[in-house]
N, C-alpha and C positions, 0 to 999 in steps of 0.2 A: 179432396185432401182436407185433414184435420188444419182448424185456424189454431194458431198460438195465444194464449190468454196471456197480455201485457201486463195488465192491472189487475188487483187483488177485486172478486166483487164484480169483476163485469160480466153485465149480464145478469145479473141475481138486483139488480136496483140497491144494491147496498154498497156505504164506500170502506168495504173490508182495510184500503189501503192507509187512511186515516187513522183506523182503528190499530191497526200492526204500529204506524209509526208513534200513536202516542203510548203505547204500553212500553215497546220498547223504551223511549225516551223517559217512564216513570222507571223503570227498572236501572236504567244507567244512570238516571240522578242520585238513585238511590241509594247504587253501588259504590256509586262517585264521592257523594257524601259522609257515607261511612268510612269508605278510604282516605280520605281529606281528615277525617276527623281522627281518624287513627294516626296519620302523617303529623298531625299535628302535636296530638299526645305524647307519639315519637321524640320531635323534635325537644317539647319540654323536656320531656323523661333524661335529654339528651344533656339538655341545657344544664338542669337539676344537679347530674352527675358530675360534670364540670365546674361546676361552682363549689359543691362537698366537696370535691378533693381538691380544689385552692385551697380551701379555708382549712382541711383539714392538714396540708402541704404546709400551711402558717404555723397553724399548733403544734406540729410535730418539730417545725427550726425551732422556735422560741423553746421548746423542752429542750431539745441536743442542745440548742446554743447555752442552758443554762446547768443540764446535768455530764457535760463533759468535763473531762478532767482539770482540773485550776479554774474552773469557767469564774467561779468568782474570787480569782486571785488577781483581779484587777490592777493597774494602777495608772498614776496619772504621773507624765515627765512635764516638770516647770523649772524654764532655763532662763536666764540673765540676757538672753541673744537681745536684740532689738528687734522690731518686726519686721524690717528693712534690710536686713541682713542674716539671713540663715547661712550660720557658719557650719551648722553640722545638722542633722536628724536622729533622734533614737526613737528606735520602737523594743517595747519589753516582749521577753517571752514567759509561758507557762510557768514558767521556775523564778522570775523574777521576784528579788525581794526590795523592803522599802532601803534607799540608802541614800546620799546626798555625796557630789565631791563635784572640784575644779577641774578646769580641762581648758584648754586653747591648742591651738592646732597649729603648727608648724612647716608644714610641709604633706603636698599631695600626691599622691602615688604616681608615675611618669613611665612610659616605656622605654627602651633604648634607640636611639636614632643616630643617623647621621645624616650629612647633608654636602653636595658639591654644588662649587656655581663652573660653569662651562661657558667663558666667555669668551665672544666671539673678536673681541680685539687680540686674542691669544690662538686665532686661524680655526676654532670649533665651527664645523660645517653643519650640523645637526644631521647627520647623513654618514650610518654605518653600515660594517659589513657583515656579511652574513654570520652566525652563529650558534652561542648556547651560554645564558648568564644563569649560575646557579647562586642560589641564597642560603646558607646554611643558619641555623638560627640557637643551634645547639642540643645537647638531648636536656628534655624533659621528662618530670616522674609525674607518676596519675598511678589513682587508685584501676584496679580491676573488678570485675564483677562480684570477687570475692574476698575484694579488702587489700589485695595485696600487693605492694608498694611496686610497679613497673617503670621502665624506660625505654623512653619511644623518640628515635631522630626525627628531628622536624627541618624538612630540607626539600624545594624542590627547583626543578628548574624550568626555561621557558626557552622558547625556539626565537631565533632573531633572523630576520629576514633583511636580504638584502636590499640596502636604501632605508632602512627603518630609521626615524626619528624619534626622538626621546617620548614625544606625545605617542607614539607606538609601541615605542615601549616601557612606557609607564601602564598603559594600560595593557599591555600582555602580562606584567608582572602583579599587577593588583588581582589578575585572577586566577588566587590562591587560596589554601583551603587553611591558613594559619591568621589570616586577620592581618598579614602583614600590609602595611598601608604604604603607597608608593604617590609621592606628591610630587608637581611641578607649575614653576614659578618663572614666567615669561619677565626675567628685567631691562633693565635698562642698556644691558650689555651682555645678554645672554640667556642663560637659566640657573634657576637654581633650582638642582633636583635633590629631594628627601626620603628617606628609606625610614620609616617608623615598626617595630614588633610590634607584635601582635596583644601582646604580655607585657603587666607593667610590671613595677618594684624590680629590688634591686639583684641582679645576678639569673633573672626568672630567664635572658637569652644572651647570647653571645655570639652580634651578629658578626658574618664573614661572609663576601662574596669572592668567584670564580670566575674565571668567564673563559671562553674558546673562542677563536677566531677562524673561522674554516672560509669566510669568504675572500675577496683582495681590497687589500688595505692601500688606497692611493690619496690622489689631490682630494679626490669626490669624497669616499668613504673614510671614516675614523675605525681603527680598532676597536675592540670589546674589552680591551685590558684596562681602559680611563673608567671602570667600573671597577674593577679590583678592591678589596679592603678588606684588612686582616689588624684588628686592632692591637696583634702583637708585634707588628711591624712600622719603621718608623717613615715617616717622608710620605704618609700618606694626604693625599689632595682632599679628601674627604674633614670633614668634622664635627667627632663626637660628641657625644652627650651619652652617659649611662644612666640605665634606668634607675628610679630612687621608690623608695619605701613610701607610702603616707607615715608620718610623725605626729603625733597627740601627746602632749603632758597630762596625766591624771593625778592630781596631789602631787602635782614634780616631777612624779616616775613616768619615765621614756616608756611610750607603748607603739608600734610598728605594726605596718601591713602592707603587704604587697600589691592590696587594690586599696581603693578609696572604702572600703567596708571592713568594719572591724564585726567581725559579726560570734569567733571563740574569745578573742581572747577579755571581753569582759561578760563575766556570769551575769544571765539572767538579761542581758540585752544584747541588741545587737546595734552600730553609732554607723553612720555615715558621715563622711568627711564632705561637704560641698566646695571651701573654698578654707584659708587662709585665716587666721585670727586678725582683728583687725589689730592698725597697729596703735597703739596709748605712750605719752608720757608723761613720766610719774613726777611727786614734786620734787626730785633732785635732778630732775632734765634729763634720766634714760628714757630712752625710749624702747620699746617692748612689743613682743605679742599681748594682747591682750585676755584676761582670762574668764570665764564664764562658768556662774555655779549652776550646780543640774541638781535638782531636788524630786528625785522617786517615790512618792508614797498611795498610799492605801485610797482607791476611786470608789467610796462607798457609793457615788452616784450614777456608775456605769454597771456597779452590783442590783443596784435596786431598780434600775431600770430593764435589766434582764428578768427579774422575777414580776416588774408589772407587765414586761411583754407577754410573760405564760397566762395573768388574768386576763388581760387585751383579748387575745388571741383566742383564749377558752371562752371567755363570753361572746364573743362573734361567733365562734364555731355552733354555739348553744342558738343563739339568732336566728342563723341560721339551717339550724336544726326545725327549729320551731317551723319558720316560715316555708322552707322544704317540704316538711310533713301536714301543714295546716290541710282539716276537711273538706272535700269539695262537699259543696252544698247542691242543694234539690229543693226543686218548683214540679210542685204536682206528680211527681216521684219520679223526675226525668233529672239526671244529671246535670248541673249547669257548669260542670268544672272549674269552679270556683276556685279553688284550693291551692296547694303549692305545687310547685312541678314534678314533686315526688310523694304525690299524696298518695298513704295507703302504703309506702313500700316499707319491707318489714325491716329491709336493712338500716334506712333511717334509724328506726326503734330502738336497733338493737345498740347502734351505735351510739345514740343518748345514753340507752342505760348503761353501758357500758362507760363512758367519762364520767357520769354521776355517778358512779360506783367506785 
């Protein structure tokens, strides 16, 4: 029988096997290397491209930010506040023009609420029976998809279970889709539970509640009817508070809003209300809101700073134009790739001449 030849070369006194594995081995360095060096070009090339388009991603905000519309109709709000006290905030819009006036603040926007204490010297078990409290909050108007004035009931209600505590049911009624907020207050002789809308200023809700009693009302359990309240009815246990407008004086004249943001009814800004004018008295001993002048004018230094952003930004982008596109150099006519990471690419090119144009 034929022997199997293991090794390259036996038998011939040559060590064929040597010879195989060092060609191979020059050949997969070789392969290796040129792939390595391609990976690596790769990766500049990579790099390169990421960098052009930040810088070019700068040049392009600093233009929008300077050739949009009003872009340099800047201006600068300088108010009498103290720094220790922000009584209000303005920010201008597009349309804003230069102007100057008084203002002090009055009064801040409020929701509607009421509030009961359930005290336990007056037999309050905190343990009711089973149920259905509803809250009606009153209809509301809102625009539509297409502008046009709608009315929508806001009203919902919630299951009560029997044995529920107010802690049970504070939290089944706070989870509603009106923002209507449901507080409770452990005191000294009971609770005092608060029913806050959703919605502040004045007439925006018209709270009323409901309630059913479907479980049995004994020593243990209280009714659902010590929830009741109808603000047009009188001997109610509860205690309101109706919602109030935010109040601002400007030059004298009474200006109102339903939130803390007056954002139409003064042209060309829009005021936030934070808190309260502080309160002064004058030298004949009244005492007052206090008033604060607001002076709107022309920010030639937010204008000039937006046109040296477009220099900034175009001489960086140039920089690195340069430096992107610099020659790789050569030693003994072998590439040393020197260069920038997108040396040679024609888009670079085109893209310099093109901004210098």
């Amino acid at each position: 029988m034929a022997s199997t030849v293991t090794s390259a070369g036996t038998g011939s006194g040559n060590d064929f096997e040597s010879i195989i594995t060092a060609s191979v081995e020059a050949k997969r360095s070789k392969y290796e290397k040129r792939t390595n060096q391609n990976l690596a070009l790769a990766q500049a090339s990579k790099k390169g491209i990421t960098t052009l388009k930040s810088k070019l991603t700068d040049f392009q905000n600093a233009c929008e930010n300077l050739t949009k519309e009003n872009s340099l109709n800047t201006r600068k709000v300088t108010t009498s506040q103290s720094s220790n006290y922000n009584c209000f905030s303005i920010t201008t819009k597009s349309d804003c023009s230069n102007t100057s006036f008084d203002i002090y603040v009055t009064q801040l926007a409020k929701a509607e609420s009421i509030t009961q204490t359930f005290k336990e010297s007056e037999g309050f078990t905190n343990s009711f029976a089973a149920g259905k409290i509803t809250i009606d909050l009153g209809p509301e108007k809102y625009k539509d998809d297409k502008g046009q004035t709608q009315t929508r009931e806001r009203t919902f209600t919630v299951d009560v279970q029997e044995g529920d505590s107010l802690e049970l049911i504070r939290k089944r009624l706070n989870n509603n889709d009106y923002d209507v907020n449901v507080s409770l207050i452990k005191t000294d002789d009971g609770y005092s539970f608060g029913v806050t809308s959703g919605s502040t200023g004045q007439g925006s809700s018209n709270i009323k509640i409901t309630t059913e009693t479907t479980g049995t009302v004994d020593g243990d359990h209280m009714g659902l009817d010590a929830f009741n309240f109808n603000p047009d009815v009188l001997g109610s246990k509860w205690n309101y508070k109706e919602g109030k407008d935010a109040t601002i004086y400007i030059d004298g004249q009474k200006v109102t809003s339903k939130t803390n943001e007056f954002d139409e009814q003064i042209s060309g800004i829009s005021l936030v209300v934070n808190q309260l004018s502080e309160k002064e008295t004058d030298e004949n001993g009244n005492t007052g809101y206090k008033t604060y002048s607001v002076d709107i004018t022309t920010d030639t230094a937010a204008a000039e700073q937006k046109m040296q952003q477009i220099v900034d930004q175009y001489n960086s982008l140039l920089s690195a134009l340069d430096e992107l596109s610099a020659r790789d150099n050569y030693s003994d006519g072998k590439n040393c790739y020197g260069g920038g990471d997108l040396a040679g690419g024609s888009r670079v090119i085109s893209i310099r001449s093109a901004l210098q144009s």
